[in-house]
N, C-alpha and C positions, 0 to 999 in steps of 0.2 A: 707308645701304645699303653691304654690303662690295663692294669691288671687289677682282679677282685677275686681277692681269697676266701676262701668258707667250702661250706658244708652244705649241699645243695638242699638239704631237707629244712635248713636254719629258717623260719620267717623274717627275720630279721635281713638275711642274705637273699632271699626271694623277693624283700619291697626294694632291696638293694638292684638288682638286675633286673626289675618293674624300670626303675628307674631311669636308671641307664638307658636301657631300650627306649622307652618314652622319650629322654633326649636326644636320641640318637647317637648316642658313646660307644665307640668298637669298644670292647672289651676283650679279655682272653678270661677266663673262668679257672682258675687251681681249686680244684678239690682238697681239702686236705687230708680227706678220708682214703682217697685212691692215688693220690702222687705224694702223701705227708705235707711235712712241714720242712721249704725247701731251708736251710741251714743259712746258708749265705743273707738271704734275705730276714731270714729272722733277724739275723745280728744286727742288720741295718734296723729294721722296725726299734729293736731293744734302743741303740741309742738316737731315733725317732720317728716314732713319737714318745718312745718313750717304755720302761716295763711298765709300771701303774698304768700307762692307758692298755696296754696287752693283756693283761691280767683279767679275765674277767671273773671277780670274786662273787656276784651277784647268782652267778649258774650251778645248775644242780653238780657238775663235774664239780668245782672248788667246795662246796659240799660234802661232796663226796671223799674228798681227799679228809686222809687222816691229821689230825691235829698236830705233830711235828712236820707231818709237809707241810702243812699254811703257815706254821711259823718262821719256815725255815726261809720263806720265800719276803728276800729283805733285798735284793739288789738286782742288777740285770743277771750276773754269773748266776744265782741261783733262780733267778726265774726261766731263766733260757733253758736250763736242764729240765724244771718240771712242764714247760711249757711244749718241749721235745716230746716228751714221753705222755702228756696229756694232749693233743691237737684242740680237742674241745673247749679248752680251755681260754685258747685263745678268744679276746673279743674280737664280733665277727660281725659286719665282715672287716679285713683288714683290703685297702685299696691302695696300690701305687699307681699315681697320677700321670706316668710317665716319665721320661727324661728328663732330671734335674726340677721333678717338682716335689711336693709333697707326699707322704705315705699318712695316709688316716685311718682310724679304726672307729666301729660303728657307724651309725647310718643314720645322717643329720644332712634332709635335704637342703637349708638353708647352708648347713656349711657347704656342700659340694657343689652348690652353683656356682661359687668363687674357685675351688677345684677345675670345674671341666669348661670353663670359659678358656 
């Protein structure tokens, strides 16, 4: 079963689950606002796809963050603690494809048609 993580209010997460539906993808929905950010699955995201793709530096929350926390944030250990304690932080949506496939972040319709085939 695919799972799609995010932030229901995210647009980014709404063309996301446009999508889905348009293709006919079950999905399950994690909120990260209302069930957080589940721990186990982070870890996995951190080593893939990756911290740098988790990270999303481009949003008003990394912005927001004060200038020793962006620098401090150099590896997966230290991004996985600001990434806990931030949820919005994360790039969203973050998608696992199922059983023994890939886990992606953002939302790049030409990538995900080689995902949910």
């Amino acid at each position: 079963m695919t799972t799609l993580y995010g932030i229901p209010n995210c647009d980014t997460v709404k063309r996301a689950r446009a999508w889905l539906d348009d293709h006919g993808i079950a999905y399950d929905f994690h909120d990260f606002k209302k069930a957080g950010v589940p721990e186990a699955e982070l870890d996995r995201w951190l080593a893939a796809p990756g911290w740098e793709a988790l990270v999303n530096r481009r949003g008003t929350t990394w912005r927001r963050l004060d200038d020793a926390t962006r620098a401090a944030v150099v590896d997966a250990a230290s991004a996985r603690a600001v990434l806990l304690a931030n949820p919005s932080l994360i790039k969203r949506p973050v998608v696992n494809w199922g059983s023994g496939r890939d886990v992606t972040t953002g939302f790049d319709a030409t990538q995900w048609k080689s995902h949910a085939l």
